[in-house]
Every structure is written in structure tokens, then in C-alpha cells.
C-alpha positions, 0 to 999 in steps of 0.5 A: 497686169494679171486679174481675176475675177471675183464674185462677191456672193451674198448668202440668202437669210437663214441657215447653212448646214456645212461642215463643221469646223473651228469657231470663226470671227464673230462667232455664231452670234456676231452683231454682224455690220451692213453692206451694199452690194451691186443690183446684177448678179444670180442665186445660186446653190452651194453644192460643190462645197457640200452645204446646203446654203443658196447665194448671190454672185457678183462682178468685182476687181482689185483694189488699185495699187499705189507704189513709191519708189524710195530710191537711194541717191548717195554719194556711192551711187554716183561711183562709176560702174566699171566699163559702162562710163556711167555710174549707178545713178545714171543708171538708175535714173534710166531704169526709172525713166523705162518704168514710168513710161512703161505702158505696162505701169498704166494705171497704177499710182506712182510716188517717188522719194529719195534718201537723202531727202535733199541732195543737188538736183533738188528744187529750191525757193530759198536755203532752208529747203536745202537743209540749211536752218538759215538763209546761206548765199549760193545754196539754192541757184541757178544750175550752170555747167561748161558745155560743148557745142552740140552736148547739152549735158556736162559735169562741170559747175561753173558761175560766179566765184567758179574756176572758168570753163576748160577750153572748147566749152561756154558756161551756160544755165541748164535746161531741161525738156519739159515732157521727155526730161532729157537735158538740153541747153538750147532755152526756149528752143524745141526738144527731139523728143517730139511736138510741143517738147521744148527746152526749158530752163531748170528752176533754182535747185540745191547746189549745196546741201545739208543732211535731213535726219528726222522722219517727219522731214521724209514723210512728204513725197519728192514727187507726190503720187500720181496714176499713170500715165498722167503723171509720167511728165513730173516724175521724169523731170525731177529724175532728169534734175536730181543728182547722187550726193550725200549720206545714206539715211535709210532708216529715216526715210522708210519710216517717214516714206512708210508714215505717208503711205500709212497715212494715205491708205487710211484716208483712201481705204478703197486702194492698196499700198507698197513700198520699193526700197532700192538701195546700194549699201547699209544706212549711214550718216544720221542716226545710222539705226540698225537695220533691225530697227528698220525691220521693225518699222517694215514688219510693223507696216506690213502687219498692222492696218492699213497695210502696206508691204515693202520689196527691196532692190540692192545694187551690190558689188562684191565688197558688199555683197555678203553683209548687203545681202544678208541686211536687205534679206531681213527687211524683204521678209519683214516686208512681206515680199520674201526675199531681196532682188539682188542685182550685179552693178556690173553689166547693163544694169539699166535694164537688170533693174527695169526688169526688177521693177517690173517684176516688182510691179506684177507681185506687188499688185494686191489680192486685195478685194473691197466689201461694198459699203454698208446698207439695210441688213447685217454681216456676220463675219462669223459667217464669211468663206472665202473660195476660188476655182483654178480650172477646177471646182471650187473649193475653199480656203481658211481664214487665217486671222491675221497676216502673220499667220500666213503660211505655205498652205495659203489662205486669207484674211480681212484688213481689220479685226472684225473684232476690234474693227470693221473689215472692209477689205479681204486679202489672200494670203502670198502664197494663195496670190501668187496661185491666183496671178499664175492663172488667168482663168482663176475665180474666187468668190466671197461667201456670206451665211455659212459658218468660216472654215478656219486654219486647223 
């Protein structure tokens, strides 16, 4: 993962004769709020930015990054694909599996969802978490399957009330590994996987399902989130139980997946949040709401505290290709993200869509930067320059107020009103990130005292 250094500098008392420029948040006579910053650092002069100010400089890093993956798990992803003899699904399944494990995923905070919220494949104690408002009998069980000798997996449900197990095969109840996920039928026995993986019944899941059609059912995590890579077991084996079935409520699961992030970045301030949609087709089922409605909620997202941007994937044959494009285009911009990655479920998509994820991974990774946490003095945050070096002097950058007024010429902004609020993030504009991830060299520091240069 790419990251700059950042230096924090603290403007000493009074005073900077800078150049002139608009008013900035705050004004000149800002109440201003308090703030800590660490004991190490140097006084410096600001001379290459042509203001007479001195300042103090200080080591920081990016805030951490929390990502979900919201996942389509529909009836159509488990559509075979084409020469492959595998669906979609299975596919994805793999992709995700690569991705968690992916050294290149450690440290990040991982979350999983999917849509439908229950489908078969999901865990269960009684039928009511499977969608059913009563008890029905059969609903949630025990998985059983026809399998071969030597195959540990199969397709075919059997059990009591089932049709028998066609010749060559024996029904038995299924199991999983319990690091690796990989499914096997020797309970109790040891895994390939390596030591200490043995193979272990599944627990009672859903066998039958019904749709959950309310945000608020989507708003609690299939799999909480977790750093990597010491959440990687959970994640794999839920991946490894859970089956395509069902509707496509999409509209339902990005507003409630996106509450729980909200929710999560305003009681964690100190990290960042993103959402990944993936997805191979339009919402239906449930209240089938326009994609329009969905943006909205994205762009609301995206540019309202707590921030939290989307990226969308779209698995699009060609049937869909035009319509699919077209709505998932709409959502990636509202999402902050620009535009859609579009993959071809021909092919290898296993791996088209763990480079998908992984490219997603380095742009989501935020050009978010805390201010320490307050203490004796005052901030006025009519009074903040942002500035950075890219292997040349440094030069500054324009506070641009809010997120939506972003544009080509880059530039940053907190993640409150200062106004309204107390910031306690700065962020960069995506066009200023993007420079800052391309150049590993990169410095920027935050400046107190002088007065804000602004967008013109």
C-alpha cells in the first residue's frame, strides 16, 4: 500500500504577512478550538511559500481504512458462465477468498454483506433468521449433499423427505475446513490445508429462504468488520458456506450496509470508510427502487459527515451490458469513485475480479489526515493552509470547502464544518489523492497561522 508522510506544523503565536486572498472558515476572528500535537518536531521558516510565518512540523500517517464488501449473491450469479463449468458465484467466491488472503489486504479493516441479506448458505438458529416470521420445519438444518467418494463437494440435496442419492453417491452431512473454508466430508478428520485444519461439520444454515426487504434488516454485517489478517478465518468460511439464491434487493442493502458504516465512522472517528458494491445486474424484488434513489443515498453518503465513498463492480454479460453500465455508472460517480469497473463474466473472471478488488483496495485507501486531540491553546481554522512537495518545493493547496466542490484543480477540505462543527480530519481532494498515491517520495504539511488560500 502506498503512503506519504505528512507533517503537521503548528504556526508559532502571532502573525503572518502572506499573500492575500479570499476570506477562509473562520475568518480573522475565529474563536478557533484547541489541539495536541506530538513533543518531537523542528520550528521552521515558511519562506518558500513567500510568508514570513515560522512553524513547527510533525510525523503522521493515514487514518485506517474500514472497507465492506456488499456482494451480490442472487439467483443470476449462480448462472454458469460459459466454458469455465463454474458460475459467477463460484467465481466470486474465489476472487474474495484471494483477497482476504492477499498479504497485500493486511491491515485493513474488512467487513462482508450480502444481497439478499439470507439466502442458503446462511447460518441459522431457528426459521425466523432465514426470513420466515414463524417457526417452519425444515427451514433452517442441517446441510446434507450426495457425494462421491473422494469429492468433498456436491449440488445435490438430500435428507429426509428428499429424493435418493443418484448411483455412485452416499448422503452425508457437510462439512467445512475450519481455516482454509474449503469444503470437505471427512468430519473430524484433517484438512490438506495444513496443521491444525480439520474438518468440521457445517452449523444448521438456511435451506429455505425468504426475502428481507427493510433497510434496517441490512444494517447488521453478515460478517462484522475485522483487520487483516486476523479476521481472514471468519470471512472464508462464511464465503465457503453461503450459496447464490433469491432476488436482487440492492437498493435495500446499500442503505442499510452504508447506516452501519455511517454509524461506525462516527463512533470511530480516528479511521475512514468505503463501500464496495458488486454486483451483476439492476435491483429487483423488494421495493425494486430506482437506481436514482440509490444514488442519492451514495451521494448523500459521500458528501455529509462521516464520510464514506462507494466504488462499484459490475459483472455484465452483453444482454446487460448497455442498461448495467449506464446505472452502475451513475452510482460509481455519485460514490466518489468516478467510474465503474466493468468486468466480462466470460474468461477467467476469478482473477479479473481480485485485480478489481485490489485496485480498489489502493484507491480507496483515504488522503485523510487527523488533527490531534485538543489541548491548551486555540485553532483558528481561518488560519489552516494545507501544503505538499512532489519532488519539487512545496507549494499550496486551496481549501475548497466542501467535497462537492472538488474539481480537476485538486485541493482539500475538513470533515466537518468548522462552522457548524469541529473538524478533526483533513482530506484531499480525488484529484489531489490520486498525485499524492502516484509519488512515494510526496510530502505534505498542515500549516496553522497564515490566513487559508482558497479556491478562486
Amino acid at each position: 500500500m502506498r503512503s506519504a508522510v505528512v507533517l503537521l506544523a503548528l504556526a508559532l503565536l502571532w502573525g503572518c504577512r502572506g499573500p492575500q486572498v479570499a476570506p477562509a472558515p473562520g475568518g480573522d476572528g475565529a474563536a478557533g478550538f484547541g489541539f495536541a500535537v506530538a513533543e518531537a518536531g523542528a520550528d521552521r521558516a515558511a519562506g518558500e511559500l513567500g510568508e514570513s510565518c515560522a512553524f513547527q512540523s510533525f510525523a503522521a500517517q493515514r487514518l485506517p481504512l474500514d472497507l465492506v464488501i456488499l456482494v451480490d449473491a442472487s439467483g443470476s450469479m449462480a448462472e454458469p458462465v460459459a466454458g469455465t463449468g463454474r458460475s459467477k458465484w463460484q467465481m466470486a467466491q474465489e476472487a474474495l477468498t484471494a483477497f482476504v488472503r492477499d498479504p497485500g489486504s493486511a491491515g485493513l479493516g474488512l467487513g462482508l454483506q450480502f444481497f439478499p441479506l439470507v439466502g442458503p448458505g446462511t447460518p441459522c438458529a431457528a426459521a425466523t433468521d432465514c426470513g420466515y416470521p414463524t417457526a417452519q420445519a425444515g427451514v433452517c438444518g442441517q446441510r446434507q449433499l450426495c457425494l462421491a467418494p473422494g469429492r468433498p463437494d456436491g449440488d445435490v440435496v438430500c435428507g429426509p423427505g428428499l429424493a435418493a442419492c443418484p448411483g455412485g453417491t452416499t448422503c452425508q452431512s457437510a462439512g467445512g475446513c475450519a481455516t482454509s473454508g474449503a469444503a470437505c466430508a471427512n468430519l473430524g478428520g484433517a484438512c490438506p490445508g495444513g496443521a491444525g485444519d480439520s474438518c468440521r461439520p457445517e452449523p444448521t444454515t438456511c435451506l429455505l429462504t425468504m426475502p428481507l426487504c427493510a433497510p434496517a434488516d441490512y444494517a447488521r454485517l453478515a460478517v462484522a468488520i475485522a483487520d487483516l489478517p486476523a479476521g481472514a478465518p471468519g470471512l472464508v468460511r462464511l464465503l465457503g458456506m453461503r450459496r447464490a439464491g433469491g432476488v436482487t434487493p440492492m437498493a435495500e442493502a446499500v442503505v442499510g450496509t452504508l447506516m452501519h458504516l455511517r454509524a461506525r465512522a462516527a463512533a470511530m472517528p480516528g479511521r475512514r470508510a468505503a463501500l464496495v458494491l458488486a454486483t451483476d445486474g439492476l435491483p429487483s424484488g423488494c421495493s425494486e427502487r430506482d437506481i436514482a434513489l440509490v444514488g442519492d443515498a451514495i451521494w448523500t453518503a459521500r458528501n455529509t459527515a462521516p464520510i464514506v465513498s462507494t466504488h462499484v463492480i459490475g459483472v455484465l454479460d452483453a444482454a446487460d451490458l448497455a442498461d448495467g453500465q449506464a446505472a452502475l455508472t451513475e452510482l460509481a460517480r455519485a460514490g466518489g469513485s468516478g467510474e465503474p469497473l466493468i468486468l466480462s463474466p466470460a474468461g477467467d473472471l476469478t482473477l479479473r475480479l481480485q485485480a478489481a478488488l485490489a485496485r480498489i483496495r489502493g484507491e480507496a485507501l483515504p488522503c485523510a489526515y487527523a488533527i490531534p486531540k485538543e489541548r491548551a491553546g486555540a485553532l483558528d481554522f481561518g488560519k489552516v493552509n494545507v501544503a505538499w512537495k512532489l519532488g519539487g518545493a512545496f507549494e499550496n493547496l486551496p481549501y475548497v470547502a466542501r467535497a462537492d466542490r472538488c474539481d480537476a484543480r485538486g485541493g482539500w477540505y475538513y470533515d466537518a464544518d468548522p462552522a457548524t462543527g469541529t473538524p478533526t480530519q483533513v482530506l484531499l481532494c480525488p484529484s489531489s489523492c490520486a498525485r499524492l498515491k502516484a509519488d512515494l517520495t510526496a510530502q505534505v504539511e498542515l500549516r496553522f497561522g497564515c490566513k487559508t488560500v482558497v479556491i478562486e
